[in-house]
C-alpha positions as CSV (number, residue, x, y, z in Angstrom):
1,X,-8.2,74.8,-23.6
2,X,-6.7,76.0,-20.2
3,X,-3.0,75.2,-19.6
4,X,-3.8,72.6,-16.9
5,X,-6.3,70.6,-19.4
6,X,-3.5,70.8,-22.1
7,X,-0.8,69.5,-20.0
8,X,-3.6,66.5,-18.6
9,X,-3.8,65.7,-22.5
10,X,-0.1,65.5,-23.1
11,X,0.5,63.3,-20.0
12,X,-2.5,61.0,-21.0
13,X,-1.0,60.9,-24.3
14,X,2.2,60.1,-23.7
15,X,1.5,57.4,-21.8
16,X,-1.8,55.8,-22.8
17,X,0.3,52.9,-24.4
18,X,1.5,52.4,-20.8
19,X,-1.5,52.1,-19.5
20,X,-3.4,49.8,-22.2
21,X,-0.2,47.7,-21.4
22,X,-1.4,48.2,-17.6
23,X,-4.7,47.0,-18.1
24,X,-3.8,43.8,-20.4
25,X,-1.5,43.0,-17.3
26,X,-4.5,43.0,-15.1
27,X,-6.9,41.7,-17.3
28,X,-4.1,38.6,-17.8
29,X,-3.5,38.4,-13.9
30,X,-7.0,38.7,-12.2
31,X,-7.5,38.6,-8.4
32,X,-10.3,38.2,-6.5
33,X,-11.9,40.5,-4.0
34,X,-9.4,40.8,-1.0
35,X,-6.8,38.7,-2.9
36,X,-5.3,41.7,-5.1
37,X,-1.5,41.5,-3.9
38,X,0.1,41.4,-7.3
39,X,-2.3,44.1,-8.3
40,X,-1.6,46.4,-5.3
41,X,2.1,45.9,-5.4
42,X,2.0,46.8,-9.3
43,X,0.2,50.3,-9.1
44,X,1.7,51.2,-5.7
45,X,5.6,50.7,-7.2
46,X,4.2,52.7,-10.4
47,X,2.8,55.5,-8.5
48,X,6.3,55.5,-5.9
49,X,8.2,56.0,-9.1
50,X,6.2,59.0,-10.2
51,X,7.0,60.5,-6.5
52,X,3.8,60.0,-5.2
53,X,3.1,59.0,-1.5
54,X,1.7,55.8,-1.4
55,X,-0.3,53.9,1.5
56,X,-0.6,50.1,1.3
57,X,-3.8,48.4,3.0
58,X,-3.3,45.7,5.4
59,X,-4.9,43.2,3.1
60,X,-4.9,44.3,-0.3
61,X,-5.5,47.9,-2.1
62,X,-4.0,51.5,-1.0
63,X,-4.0,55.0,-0.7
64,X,-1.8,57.6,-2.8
65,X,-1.8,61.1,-2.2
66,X,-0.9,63.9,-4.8
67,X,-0.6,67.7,-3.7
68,X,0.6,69.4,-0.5
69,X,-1.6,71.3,0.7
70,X,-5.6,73.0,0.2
71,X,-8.3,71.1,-0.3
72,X,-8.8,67.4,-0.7
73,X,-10.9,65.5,-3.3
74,X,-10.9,61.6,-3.9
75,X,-11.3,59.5,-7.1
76,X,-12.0,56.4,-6.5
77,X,-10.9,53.0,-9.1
78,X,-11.9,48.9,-8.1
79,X,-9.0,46.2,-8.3
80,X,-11.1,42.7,-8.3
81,X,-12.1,40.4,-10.8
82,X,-14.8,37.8,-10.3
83,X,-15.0,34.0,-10.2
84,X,-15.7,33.7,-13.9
85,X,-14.3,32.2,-16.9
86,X,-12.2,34.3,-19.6
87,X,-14.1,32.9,-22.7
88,X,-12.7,36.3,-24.7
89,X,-9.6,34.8,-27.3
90,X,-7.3,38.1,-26.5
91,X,-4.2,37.7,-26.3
92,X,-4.2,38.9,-22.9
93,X,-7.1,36.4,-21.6
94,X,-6.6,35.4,-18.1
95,X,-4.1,33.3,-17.5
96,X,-5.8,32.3,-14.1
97,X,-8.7,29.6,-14.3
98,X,-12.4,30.6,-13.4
99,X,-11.4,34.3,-12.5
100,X,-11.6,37.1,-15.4
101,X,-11.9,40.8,-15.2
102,X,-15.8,40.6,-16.0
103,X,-16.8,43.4,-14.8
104,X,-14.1,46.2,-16.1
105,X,-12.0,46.6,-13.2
106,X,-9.1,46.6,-14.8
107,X,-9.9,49.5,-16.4
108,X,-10.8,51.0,-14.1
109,X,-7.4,50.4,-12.1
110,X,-5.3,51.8,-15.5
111,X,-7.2,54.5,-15.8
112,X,-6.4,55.9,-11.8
113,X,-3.3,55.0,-12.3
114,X,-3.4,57.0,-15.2
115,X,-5.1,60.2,-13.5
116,X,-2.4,59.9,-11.0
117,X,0.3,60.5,-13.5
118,X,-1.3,63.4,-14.9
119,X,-2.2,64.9,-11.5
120,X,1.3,64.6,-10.4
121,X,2.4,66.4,-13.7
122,X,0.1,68.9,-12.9
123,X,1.2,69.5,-9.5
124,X,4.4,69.7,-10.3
125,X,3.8,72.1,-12.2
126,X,1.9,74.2,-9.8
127,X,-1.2,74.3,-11.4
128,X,-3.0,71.6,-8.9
129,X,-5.1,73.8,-7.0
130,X,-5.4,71.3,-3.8
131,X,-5.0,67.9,-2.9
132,X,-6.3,64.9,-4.4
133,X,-6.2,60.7,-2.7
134,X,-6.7,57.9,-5.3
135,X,-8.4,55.1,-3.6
136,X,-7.2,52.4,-5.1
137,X,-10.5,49.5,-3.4
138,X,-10.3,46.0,-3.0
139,X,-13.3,43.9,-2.8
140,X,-16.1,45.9,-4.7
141,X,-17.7,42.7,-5.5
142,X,-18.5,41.3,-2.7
143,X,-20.4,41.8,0.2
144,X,-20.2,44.0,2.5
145,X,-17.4,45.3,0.4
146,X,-13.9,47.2,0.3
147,X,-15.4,50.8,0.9
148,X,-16.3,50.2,4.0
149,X,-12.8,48.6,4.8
150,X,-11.2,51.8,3.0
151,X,-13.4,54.8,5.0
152,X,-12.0,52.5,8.2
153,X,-8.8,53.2,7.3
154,X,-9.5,56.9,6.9
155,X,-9.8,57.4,3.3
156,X,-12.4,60.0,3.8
157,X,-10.7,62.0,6.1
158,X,-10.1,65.2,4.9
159,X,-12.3,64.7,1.7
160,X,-15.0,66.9,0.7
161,X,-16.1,65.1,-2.6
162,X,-15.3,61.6,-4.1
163,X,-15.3,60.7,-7.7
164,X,-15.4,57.5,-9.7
165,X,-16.1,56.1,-13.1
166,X,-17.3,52.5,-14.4
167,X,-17.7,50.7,-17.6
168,X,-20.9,50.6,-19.4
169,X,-20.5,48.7,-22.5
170,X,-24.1,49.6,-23.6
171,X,-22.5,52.7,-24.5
172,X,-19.9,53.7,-27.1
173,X,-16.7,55.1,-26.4
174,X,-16.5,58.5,-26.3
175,X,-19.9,58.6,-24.4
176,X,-20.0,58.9,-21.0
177,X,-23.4,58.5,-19.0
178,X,-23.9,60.9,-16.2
179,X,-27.3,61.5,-14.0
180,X,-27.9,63.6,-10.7
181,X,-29.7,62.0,-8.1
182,X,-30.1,58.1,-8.0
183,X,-27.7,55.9,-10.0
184,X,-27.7,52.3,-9.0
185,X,-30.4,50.7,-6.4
186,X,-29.6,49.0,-3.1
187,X,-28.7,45.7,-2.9
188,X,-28.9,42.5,-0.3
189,X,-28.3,39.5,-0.4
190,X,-30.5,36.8,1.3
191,X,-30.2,32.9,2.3
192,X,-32.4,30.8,3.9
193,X,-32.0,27.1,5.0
194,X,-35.1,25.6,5.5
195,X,-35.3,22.4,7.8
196,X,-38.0,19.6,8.7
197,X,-39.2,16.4,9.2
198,X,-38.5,14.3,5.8
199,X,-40.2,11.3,4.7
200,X,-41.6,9.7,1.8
201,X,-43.2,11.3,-0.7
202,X,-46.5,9.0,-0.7
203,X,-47.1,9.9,2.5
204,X,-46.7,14.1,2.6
205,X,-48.5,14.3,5.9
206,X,-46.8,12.5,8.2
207,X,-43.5,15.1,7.1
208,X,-43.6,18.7,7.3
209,X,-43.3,18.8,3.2
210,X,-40.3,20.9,2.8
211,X,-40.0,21.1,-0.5
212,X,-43.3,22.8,-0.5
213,X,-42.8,25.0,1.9
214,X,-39.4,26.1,0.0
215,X,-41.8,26.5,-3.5
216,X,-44.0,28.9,-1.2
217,X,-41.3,30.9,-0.2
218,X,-39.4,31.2,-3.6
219,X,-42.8,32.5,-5.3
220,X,-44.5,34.3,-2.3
221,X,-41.9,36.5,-0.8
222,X,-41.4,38.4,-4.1
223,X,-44.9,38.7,-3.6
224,X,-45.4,40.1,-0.3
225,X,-42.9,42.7,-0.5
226,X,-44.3,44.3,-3.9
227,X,-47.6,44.7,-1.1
228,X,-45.5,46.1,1.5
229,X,-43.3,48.3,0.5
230,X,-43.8,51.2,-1.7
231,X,-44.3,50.1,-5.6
232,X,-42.1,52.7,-6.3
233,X,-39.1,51.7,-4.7
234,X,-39.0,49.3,-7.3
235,X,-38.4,46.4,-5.4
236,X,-36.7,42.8,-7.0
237,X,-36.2,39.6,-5.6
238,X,-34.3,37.0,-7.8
239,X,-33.2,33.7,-6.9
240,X,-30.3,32.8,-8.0
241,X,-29.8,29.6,-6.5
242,X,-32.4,26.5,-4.9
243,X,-31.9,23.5,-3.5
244,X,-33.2,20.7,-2.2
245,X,-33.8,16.7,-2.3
246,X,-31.5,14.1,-4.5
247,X,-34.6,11.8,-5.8
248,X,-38.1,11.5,-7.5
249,X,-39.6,9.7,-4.2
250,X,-38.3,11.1,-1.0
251,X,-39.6,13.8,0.9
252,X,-35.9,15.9,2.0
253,X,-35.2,17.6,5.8
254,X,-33.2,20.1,4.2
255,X,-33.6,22.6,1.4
256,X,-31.4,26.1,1.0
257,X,-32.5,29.4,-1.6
258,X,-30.4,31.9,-2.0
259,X,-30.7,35.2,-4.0
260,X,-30.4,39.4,-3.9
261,X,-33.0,41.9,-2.8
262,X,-32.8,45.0,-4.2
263,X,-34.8,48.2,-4.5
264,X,-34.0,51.7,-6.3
265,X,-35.1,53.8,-2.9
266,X,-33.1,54.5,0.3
267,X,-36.1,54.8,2.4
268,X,-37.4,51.1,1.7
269,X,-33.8,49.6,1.8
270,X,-33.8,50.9,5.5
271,X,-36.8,48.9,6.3
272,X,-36.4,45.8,3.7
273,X,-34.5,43.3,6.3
274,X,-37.1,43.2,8.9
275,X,-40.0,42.8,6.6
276,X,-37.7,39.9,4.7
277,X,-37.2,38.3,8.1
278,X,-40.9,38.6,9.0
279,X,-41.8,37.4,6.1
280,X,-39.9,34.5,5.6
281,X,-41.2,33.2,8.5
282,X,-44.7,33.8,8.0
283,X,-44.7,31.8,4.6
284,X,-43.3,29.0,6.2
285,X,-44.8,28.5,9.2
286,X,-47.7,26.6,8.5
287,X,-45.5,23.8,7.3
288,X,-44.2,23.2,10.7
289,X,-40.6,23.9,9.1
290,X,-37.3,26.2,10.7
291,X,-36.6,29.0,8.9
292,X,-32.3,29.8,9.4
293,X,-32.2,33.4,7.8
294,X,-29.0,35.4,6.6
295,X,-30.1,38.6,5.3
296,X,-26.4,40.5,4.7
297,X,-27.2,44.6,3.6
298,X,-24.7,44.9,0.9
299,X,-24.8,47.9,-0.7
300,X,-26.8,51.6,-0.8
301,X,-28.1,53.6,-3.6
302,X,-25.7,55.4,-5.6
303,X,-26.8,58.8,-5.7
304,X,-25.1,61.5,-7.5
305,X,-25.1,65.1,-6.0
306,X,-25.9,68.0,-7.6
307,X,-22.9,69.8,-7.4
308,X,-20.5,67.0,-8.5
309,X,-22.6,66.2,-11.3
310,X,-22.4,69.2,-12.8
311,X,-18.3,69.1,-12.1
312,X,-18.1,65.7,-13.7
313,X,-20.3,66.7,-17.0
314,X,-18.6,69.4,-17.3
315,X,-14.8,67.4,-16.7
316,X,-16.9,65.4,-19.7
317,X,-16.8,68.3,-22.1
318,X,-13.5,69.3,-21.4
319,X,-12.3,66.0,-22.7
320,X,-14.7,64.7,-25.3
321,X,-17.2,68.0,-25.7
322,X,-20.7,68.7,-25.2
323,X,-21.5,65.6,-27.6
324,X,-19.6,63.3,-25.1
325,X,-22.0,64.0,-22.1
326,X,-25.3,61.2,-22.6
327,X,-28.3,60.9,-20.3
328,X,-28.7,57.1,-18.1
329,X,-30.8,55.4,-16.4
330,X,-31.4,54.2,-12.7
331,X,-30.3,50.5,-13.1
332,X,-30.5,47.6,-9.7
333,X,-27.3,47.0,-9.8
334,X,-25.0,47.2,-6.9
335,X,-21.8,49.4,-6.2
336,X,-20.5,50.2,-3.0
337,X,-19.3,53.4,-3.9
338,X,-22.4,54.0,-2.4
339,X,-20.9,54.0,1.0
340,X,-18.6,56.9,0.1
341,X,-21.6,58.9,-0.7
342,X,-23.0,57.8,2.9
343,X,-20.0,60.3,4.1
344,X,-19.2,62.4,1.5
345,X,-20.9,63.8,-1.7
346,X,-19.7,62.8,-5.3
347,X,-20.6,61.2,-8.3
348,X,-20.8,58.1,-10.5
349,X,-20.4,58.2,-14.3
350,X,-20.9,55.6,-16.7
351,X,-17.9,55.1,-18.9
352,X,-19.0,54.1,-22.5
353,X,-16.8,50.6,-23.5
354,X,-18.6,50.0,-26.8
355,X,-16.6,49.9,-29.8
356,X,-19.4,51.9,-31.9
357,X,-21.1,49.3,-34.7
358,X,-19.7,46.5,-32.7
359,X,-21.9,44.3,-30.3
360,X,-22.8,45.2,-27.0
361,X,-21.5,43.1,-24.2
362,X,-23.0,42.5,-20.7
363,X,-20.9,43.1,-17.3
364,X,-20.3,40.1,-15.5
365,X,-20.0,37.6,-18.5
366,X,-17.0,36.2,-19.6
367,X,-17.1,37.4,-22.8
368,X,-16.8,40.7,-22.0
369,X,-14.7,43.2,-24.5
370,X,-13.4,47.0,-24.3
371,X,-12.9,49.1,-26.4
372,X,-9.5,50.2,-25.5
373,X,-9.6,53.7,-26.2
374,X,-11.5,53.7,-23.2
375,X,-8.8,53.5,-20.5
376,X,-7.1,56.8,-21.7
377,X,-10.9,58.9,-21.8
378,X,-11.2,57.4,-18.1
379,X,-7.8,58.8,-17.5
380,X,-8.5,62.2,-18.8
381,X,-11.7,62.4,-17.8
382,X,-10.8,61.1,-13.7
383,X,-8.0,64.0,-14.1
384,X,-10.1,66.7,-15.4
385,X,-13.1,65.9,-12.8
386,X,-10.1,66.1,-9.7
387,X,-9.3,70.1,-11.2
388,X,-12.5,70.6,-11.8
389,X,-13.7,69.7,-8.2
390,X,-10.7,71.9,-6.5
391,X,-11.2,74.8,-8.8
């Protein structure tokens, strides 16, 4: 073990209580996306007091800097929660109705915090070869999100590669899933408010049949877009939400569907709002109804680099050993750490949260459960990847 990964093992050591104490603080106190204050605040007087150099956001999140001079690397952790209900028993549930840390977040945030400590250690020390920002990112949940705010603010300036983890609690601790190339898909967001003549529903000709129309669209545009764009892109369009009408008999002159569109390939995503748009009003035009269309591009592909893949398996082995390092799958899911890689290159790793023999949790459900052990790997791990990169 080289003297810098020792002394990243004592720090994370030493103060891995701290942070699971961190992370129950969070996971107690959840904010939502551009509402972190508390959170912010907590990590910036934390990292002030370890004599780092700390940059708060005008609305929520900041920057902290470690190192003086030499290169500069970025690791990146997410502070929101989501409108969703704790139903977990902890003792540290949320204390805040409908908002919970269902998505790991607060992990995520204690273990940055916790790389932070050990980088300063490190630097103080003189064996930090270079510089390394923490991005601490508001608003990773909704769209468009807090990357785009933080590269704004010049969080990328400077920065040659850019780092993060999240939790995967299909895996077990001590596994962490890496891949090169594509990670996570593209995703969009889509509403349309459909409007028409109404009427009654034993006379459907005489109105403009709305509620039709909206059944056409909800099953065709799926549809139309598997034709269109390349099968391989892997296209998905799920509805999450439909409405219209309030009775059995009565023909409504509104109706509103909302739902993601997401693909696993740049190249389509580039090209997926006009054919929506087209679309959309083709399938309802020959109901003589108005199509109002908000198509918002959320987020790109994740896509892991080459060279920082290999930095961030090998960061892996460091901490947990060859056995620690698993293969993963493309998934659809969203991140907007995506927009980093836009600028920069870097990497994505899956962080196993999976108590092994226990049940496997999904992200974005209130139930949701880490393993604990988790925070300080993250730590380690987020450490180890920022030497790695500057070596």
């Amino acid at each position: 073990m080289s003297e810098a990964s020792e002394l990243i093992a004592n720090v994370i050591e030493k103060c891995s209580a701290e942070l699971i104490e961190v992370r129950r603080d969070l996971h107690a106190h959840p904010e939502l996306s551009w509402t972190e204050a508390r959170t912010t605040e907590m990590i910036a007087s934390r990292l002030e007091q370890a004599g780092l150099r700390v940059r708060r956001l005008p609305r929520s999140g900041l920057l902290a800097e470690v190192g003086d001079a030499g290169p500069c690397i970025a690791l990146r952790g997410d502070l929101d929660a989501l409108p969703v209900e704790d139903r977990t028993e902890d003792p540290w549930r949320s204390t805040v109705p409908g908002v919970a840390h269902a998505c790991g977040h607060d992990v995520h945030t204690a273990a940055l915090l916790g790389a932070g400590l050990a980088l300063s250690e490190l630097h103080a020390q003189g064996l930090l070869p270079g510089r390394v920002r923490l991005l601490f990112q508001p608003a990773e949940e909704v769209m468009p999100g807090g990357a785009l705010e933080l590269v704004a603010q010049g969080a990328l300036n400077g920065v040659s590669q850019v780092y993060c983890l999240h939790c995967d609690p299909t895996l077990d601790v001590g596994e962490i899933g890496v891949r090169e190339g594509a990670l996570t898909g593209a995703a969009d967001s889509l509403d349309v408010h459909l409007i028409g003549k109404g009427g009654h529903t034993s006379r459907p000709h005489l109105t403009e049949d709305l509620t039709f129309a909206l059944g056409k669209l909800v099953t065709e545009l799926p549809a139309i877009l598997s034709r269109r764009l390349d099968p391989r892109a892997g296209v998905s369009v799920v509805w999450g939400m439909i409405r219209a009408g309030a009775t059995h008999n009565v023909i409504p002159a509104t109706g509103h569907v909302a739902g993601t569109v997401r693909m696993l390939d740049a190249g389509a995503w580039a090209v997926a709002e006009d054919l929506v748009r087209e679309s959309v009003e083709q399938i309802v035009a020959p109901y003589g109804v108005t199509a109002e269309i908000t198509y918002q591009r959320g987020v790109p592909p994740v896509v892991n680099d080459h060279v920082a893949t290999t930095v961030l398996a090998r960061a892996v082995e460091r901490v947990l050993g060859p056995e620690g390092v698993v293969p993963t799958l493309q998934s659809l899911g969203g991140e907007d750490f995506g927009w980093y890689l836009e600028h920069v290159p870097g990497a994505m790793a899956r962080l196993g949260t999976r108590t092994p023999g226990g049940p496997t949790y999904d992200l974005h459900q209130g139930n949701l459960r880490i393993d604990e052990r988790a925070t300080a790997i993250a730590a380690a791990l987020l450490a180890e990847v920022a030497v790695g990169a500057l070596g």
